[in-house]
C-alpha positions in Angstrom: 57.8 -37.9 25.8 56.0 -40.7 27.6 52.7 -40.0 29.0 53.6 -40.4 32.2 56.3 -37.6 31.9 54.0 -35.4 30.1 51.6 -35.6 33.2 54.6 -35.0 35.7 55.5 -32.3 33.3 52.0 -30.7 33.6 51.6 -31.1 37.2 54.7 -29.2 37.6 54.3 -26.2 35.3 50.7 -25.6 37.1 52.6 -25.6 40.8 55.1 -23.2 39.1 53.1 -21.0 37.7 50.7 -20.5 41.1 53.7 -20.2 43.3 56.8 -17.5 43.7 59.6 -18.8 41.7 63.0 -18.2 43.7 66.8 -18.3 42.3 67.6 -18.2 38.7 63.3 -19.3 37.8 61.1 -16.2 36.9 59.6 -14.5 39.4 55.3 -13.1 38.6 54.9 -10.0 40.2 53.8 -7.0 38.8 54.8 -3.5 40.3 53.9 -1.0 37.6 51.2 -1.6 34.8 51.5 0.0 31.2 53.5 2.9 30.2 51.1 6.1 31.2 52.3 8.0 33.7 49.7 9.3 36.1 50.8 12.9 34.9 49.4 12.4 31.3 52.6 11.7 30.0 53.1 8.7 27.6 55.8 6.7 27.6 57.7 7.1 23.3 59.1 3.5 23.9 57.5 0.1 25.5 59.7 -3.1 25.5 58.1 -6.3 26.9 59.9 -9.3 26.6 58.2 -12.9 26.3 59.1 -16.4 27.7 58.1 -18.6 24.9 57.9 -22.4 23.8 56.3 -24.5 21.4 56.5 -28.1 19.5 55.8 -28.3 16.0 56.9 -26.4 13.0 55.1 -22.9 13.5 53.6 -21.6 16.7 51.3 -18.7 17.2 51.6 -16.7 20.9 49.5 -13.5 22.3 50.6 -10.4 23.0 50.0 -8.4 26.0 48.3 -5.7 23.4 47.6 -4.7 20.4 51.2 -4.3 18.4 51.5 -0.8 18.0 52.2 0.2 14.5 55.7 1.0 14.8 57.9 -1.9 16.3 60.2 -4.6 15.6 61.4 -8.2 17.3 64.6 -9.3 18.8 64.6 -13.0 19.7 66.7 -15.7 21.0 66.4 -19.2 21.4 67.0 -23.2 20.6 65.5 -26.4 21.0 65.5 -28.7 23.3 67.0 -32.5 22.8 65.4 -33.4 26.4 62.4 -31.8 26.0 62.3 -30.2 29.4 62.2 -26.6 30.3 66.0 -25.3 31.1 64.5 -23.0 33.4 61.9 -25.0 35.5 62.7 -28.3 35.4 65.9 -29.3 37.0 65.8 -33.1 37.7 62.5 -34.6 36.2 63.0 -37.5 34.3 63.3 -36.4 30.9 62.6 -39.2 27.3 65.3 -40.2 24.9 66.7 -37.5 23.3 66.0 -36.4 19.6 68.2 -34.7 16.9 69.0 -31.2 16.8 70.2 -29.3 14.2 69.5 -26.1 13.0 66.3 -26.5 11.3 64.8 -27.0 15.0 67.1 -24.5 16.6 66.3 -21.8 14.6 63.1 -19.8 14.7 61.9 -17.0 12.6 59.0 -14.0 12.9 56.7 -15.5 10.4 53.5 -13.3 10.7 52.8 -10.1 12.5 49.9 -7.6 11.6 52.1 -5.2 9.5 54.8 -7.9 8.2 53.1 -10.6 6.5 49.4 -11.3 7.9 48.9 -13.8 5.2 50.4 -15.9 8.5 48.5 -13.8 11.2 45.3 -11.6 11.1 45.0 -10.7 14.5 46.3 -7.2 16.1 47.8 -8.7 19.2 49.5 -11.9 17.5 52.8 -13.4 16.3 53.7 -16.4 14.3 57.3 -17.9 14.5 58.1 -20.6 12.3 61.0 -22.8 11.6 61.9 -25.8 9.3 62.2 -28.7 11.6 59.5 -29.5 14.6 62.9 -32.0 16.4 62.1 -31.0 20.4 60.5 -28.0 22.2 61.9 -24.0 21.1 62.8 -22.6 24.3 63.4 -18.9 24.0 62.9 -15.0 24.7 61.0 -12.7 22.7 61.4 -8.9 23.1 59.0 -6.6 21.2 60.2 -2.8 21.2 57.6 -0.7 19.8 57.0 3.0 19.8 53.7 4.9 21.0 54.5 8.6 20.9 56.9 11.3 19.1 58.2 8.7 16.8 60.4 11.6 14.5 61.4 12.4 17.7 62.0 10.0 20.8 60.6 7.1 19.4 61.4 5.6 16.2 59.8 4.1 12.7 59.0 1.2 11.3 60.4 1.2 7.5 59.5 -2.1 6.7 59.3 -6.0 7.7 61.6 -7.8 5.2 61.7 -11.4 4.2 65.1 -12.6 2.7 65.1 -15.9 1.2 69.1 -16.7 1.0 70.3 -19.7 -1.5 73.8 -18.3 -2.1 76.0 -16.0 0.4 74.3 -13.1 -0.3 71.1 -11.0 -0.8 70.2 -7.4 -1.2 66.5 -5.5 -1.3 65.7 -1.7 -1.6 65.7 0.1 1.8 62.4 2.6 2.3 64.2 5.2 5.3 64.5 9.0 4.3 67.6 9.7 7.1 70.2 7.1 5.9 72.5 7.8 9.5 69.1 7.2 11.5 69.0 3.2 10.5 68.7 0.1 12.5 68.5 -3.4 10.9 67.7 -5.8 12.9 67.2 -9.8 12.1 68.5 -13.1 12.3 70.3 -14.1 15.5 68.8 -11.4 18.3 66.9 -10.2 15.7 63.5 -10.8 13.6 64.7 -14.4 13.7 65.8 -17.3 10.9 64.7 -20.7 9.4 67.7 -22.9 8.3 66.6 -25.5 5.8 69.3 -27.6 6.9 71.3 -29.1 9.8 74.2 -26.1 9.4 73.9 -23.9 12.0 76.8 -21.2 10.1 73.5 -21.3 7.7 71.8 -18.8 9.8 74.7 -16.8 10.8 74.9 -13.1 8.7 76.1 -9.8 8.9 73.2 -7.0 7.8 74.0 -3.5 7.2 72.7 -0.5 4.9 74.5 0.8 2.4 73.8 3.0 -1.0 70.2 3.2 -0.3 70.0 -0.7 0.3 69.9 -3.7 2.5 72.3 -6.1 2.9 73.0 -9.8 4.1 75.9 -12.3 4.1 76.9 -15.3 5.1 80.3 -17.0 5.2 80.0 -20.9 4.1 76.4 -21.7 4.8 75.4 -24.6 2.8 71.7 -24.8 3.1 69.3 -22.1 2.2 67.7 -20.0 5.0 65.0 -17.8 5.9 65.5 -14.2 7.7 62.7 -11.8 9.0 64.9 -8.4 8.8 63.4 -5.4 10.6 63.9 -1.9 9.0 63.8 0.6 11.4 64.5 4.4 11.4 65.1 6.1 15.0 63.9 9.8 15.5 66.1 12.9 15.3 67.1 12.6 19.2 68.8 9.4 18.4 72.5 8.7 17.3 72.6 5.8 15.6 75.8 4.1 14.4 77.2 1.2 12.5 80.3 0.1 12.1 82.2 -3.5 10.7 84.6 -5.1 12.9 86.6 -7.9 11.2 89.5 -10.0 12.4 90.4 -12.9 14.7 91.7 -12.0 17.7 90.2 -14.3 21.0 91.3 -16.2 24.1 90.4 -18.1 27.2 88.4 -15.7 29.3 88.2 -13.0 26.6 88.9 -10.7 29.0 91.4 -8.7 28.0 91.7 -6.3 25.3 94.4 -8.0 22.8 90.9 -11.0 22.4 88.8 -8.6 20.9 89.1 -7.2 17.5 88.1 -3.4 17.4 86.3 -0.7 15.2 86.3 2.9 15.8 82.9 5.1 15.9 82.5 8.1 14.3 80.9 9.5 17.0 82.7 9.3 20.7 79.7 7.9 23.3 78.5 7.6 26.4 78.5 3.9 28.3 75.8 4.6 30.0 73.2 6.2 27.4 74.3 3.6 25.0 73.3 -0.2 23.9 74.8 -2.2 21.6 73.6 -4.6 19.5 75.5 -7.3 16.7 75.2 -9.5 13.5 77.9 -11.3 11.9 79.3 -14.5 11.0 82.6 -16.9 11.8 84.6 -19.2 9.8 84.2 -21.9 12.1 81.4 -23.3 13.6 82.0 -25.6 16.3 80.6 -23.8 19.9 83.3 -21.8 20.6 84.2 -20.3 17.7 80.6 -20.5 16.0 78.9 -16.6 15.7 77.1 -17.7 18.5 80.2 -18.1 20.5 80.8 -14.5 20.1 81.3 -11.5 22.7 80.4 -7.8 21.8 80.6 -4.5 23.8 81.8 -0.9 23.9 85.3 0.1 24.4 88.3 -2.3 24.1 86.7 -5.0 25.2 88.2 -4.6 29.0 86.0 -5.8 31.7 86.7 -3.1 33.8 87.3 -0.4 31.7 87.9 2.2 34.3 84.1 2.6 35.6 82.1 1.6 32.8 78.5 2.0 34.5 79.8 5.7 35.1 77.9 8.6 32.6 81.6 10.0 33.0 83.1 7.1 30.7 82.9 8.0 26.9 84.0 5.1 24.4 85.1 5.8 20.9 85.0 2.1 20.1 83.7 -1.5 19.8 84.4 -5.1 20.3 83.9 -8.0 19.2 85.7 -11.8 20.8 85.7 -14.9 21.5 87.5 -18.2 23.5 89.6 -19.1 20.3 90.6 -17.1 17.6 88.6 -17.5 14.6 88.0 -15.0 11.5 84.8 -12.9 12.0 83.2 -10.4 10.4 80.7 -8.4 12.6 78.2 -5.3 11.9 77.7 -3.5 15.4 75.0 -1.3 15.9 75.3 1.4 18.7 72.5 3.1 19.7 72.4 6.2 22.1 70.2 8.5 23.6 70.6 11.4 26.4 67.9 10.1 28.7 68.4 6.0 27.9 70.4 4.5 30.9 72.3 1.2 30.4 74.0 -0.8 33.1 76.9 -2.9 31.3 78.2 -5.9 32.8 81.2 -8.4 32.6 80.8 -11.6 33.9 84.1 -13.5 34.3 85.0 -16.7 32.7 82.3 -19.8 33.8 80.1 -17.5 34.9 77.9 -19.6 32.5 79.0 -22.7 33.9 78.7 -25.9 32.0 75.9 -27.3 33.6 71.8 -27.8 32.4 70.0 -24.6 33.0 70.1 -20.9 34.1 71.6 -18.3 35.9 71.5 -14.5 36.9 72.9 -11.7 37.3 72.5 -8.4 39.3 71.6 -4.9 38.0 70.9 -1.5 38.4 67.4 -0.8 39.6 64.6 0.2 37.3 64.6 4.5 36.4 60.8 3.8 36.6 58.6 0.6 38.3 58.5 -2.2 35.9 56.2 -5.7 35.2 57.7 -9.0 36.5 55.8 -12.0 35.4 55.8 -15.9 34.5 55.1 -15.4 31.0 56.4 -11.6 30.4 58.4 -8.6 31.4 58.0 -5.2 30.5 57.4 -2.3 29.8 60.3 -0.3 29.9 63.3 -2.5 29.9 65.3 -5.2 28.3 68.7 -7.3 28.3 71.5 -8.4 25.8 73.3 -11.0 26.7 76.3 -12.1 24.5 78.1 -14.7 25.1 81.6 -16.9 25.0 81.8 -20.7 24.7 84.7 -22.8 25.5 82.8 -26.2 23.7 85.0 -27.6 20.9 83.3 -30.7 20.6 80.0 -30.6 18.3 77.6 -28.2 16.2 75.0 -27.7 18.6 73.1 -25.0 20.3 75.3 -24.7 23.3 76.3 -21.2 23.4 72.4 -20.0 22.8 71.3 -18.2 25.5 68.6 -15.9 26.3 67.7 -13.7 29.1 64.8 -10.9 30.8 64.5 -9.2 33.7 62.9 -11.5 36.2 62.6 -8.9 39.3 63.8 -5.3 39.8 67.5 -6.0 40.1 68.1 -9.2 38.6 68.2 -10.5 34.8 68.2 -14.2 34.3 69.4 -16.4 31.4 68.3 -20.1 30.2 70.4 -22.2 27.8 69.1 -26.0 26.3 72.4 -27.5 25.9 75.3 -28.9 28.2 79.1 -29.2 28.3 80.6 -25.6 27.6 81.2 -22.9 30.0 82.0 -18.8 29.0 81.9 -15.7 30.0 79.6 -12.9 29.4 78.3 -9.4 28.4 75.2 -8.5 29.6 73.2 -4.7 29.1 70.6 -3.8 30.8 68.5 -1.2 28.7 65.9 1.4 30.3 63.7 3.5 28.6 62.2 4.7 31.9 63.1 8.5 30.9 62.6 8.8 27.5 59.4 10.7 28.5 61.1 13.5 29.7 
């Protein structure tokens, strides 16, 4: 970036941060501060998502707090060839692109207090790290910790594991005592990945536990990669299930049921007590059909789906899909809870249109007064967002997208990369009456 662009750069970041951002851009207001309710009453679960970017190889950023002792990470994000912000910066004059591959679009969890602190030593501190330092990491980071009744409403931290994957697959020892009570969560909306190479189906893995272990694997990666896996096990009031989905079922919209491949849940759920969350890998990897490029929710995979922000609607099912059909192999994770409300929505084909930038979406109001600002949002809520592509063209980060909640009823989402539009699943998760 010239100098002269740098400056323009600067100048514009200070006007957006002092003034309201309008539209798709991230609003800075704050409504509710913390998670103690002026009854005594603390909050089990805090969520607070960041807005984060960085040059270079490795990149340190400040929490709002001290991280609590049990938590874990689920990020999102790519590089930029332009080196401009997708959300703020709309027509500024951007310098010559650079090369992206995976080694700059992928990002890991490198150091937190209780994962690795040979990286970090400070209580309210994360590293993320990745392989290649080719233009700026745009992305979201989410922090979910627990603060109260963690055998109970909240949940445990097991353990932060690194896996360090030459071949298709790797295995550790898990450390949970309630085997049906486990969440894994890296990689892709995870703890994060470092490729060591320019193939993006490098850092795409299923995870699940089984027998007492941990387990990862990838379908035709050829360069070695880096995960940061979170172990985490809920408490008793959770019902936490996993189940694999493979097959290779899609088409244009993915918005009908025969373009998702289905698993059945043991346990029959409710939509809106319920959030979803996936890992899993494709045999292709051009945008459309890359893991990236896939589509995950409850039910059939209907948009409509009778009612589905109704409590009324149970689901005994998930789905996974895509523009094209490709072979997948997915490990869903449902997560539910009596007092959790989640507001699913389907957002028709080019909803994500194919332009430079972001977007939003509307949503149910907050169960409790939330934190809207610049840099963060929190306390009590967070998004999912996946997503279709319809790019065909090259291996390039343009179905990454990331999203938070930018105002009470609205969640928006930022991508780096042109050319491909796609449709959406979006959840809106609130924790705002866990307390009770």
């Amino acid at each position: 970036m010239s100098l002269r662009v740098a400056i323009v750069v600067g100048a514009l970041f200070a006007l957006l941060l002092a003034l309201p951002i309008s539209g798709a851009r991230f609003t800075d207001t704050t409504t509710n501060e913390g998670n103690t309710f002026s009854f005594g009453t603390t909050q089990p679960i805090r969520s607070t998502t960041y807005r984060v970017n960085f040059t270079g190889e490795y990149h340190a950023f400040t929490l709002n707090h001290d991280l609590a002792e049990n938590y874990f990470v689920l990020l999102r994000g790519s590089a930029d060839p332009d080196d401009e912000s997708p959300e703020d910066v709309e027509s500024l004059e951007a310098s010559a692109p650079v090369e992206i591959t995976a080694a700059s679009d992928y990002v890991r969890v490198v150091g937190d207090p209780s994962g690795d602190p040979g990286y970090t030593t400070k209580a309210d501190e994360l590293m993320l790290g990745r392989f290649s330092d080719a233009g700026t990491w745009w992305g979201q980071v989410t922090v979910i910790e627990s603060l109260d009744r963690h055998d109970t409403a909240g949940f445990q931290l097991r353990g932060v594991h690194k896996a360090m994957v030459d071949g298709p697959s790797w295995s550790t020892a898990g450390n949970w005592s309630t085997p049906s009570q486990v969440g894994l969560y890296g990689g892709s909306m995870g703890g994060g990945m470092a490729v060591n190479g320019p193939d993006h189906a490098s850092g795409w893995a299923r995870i699940w536990p089984a027998e007492g272990r941990i387990n990862l694997s990838r379908d035709g990666a050829s360069s070695d990669a880096n995960f940061t896996i979170y172990e985490i096990e809920w408490g008793s009031e959770w019902t936490i299930q996993h189940v694999r989905v493979r097959g290779n079922n899609g088409g244009s919209g993915v918005d009908t049921p025969n373009e998702y491949d289905t698993a059945k849940l043991p346990i029959e759920v409710s939509r809106t007590q319920t959030f979803v969350l996936a890992y899993g890998t494709t045999e292709a990897d051009l945008p459309g059909t890359a893991w990236e490029g896939q589509i995950y929710t409850l039910g059939n995979g209907h948009p409509v789906n009778g009612e589905p922000n109704k409590a009324a609607v149970k689901e005994k099912q998930v789905a996974v899909g895509s523009e094209y059909s490709v072979a997948r192999d997915a490990e869903v994770y449902v997560h539910t809870h009596p007092r959790l409300r989640v507001d699913h929505r389907f957002a028709s084909h080019g909803s994500i249109p194919s332009e430079i930038g972001g977007g939003s979406a509307t949503v149910d109001a907050p169960l409790v007064p939330d934190v809207y600002r610049v840099a963060s949002t929190g306390t009590l809520r967070f998004s999912i967002l996946s997503n279709s592509s319809t790019g065909t063209d090259t291996t390039d980060p343009q179905p990454i997208i990331w999203s938070r909640h930018t105002g009470p009823t609205r969640v928006s989402w930022a991508r780096n990369e042109t050319f491909s539009s796609g449709a959406y699943w979006l959840q809106s998760v609130d924790f705002g009456e866990i307390w009770r």
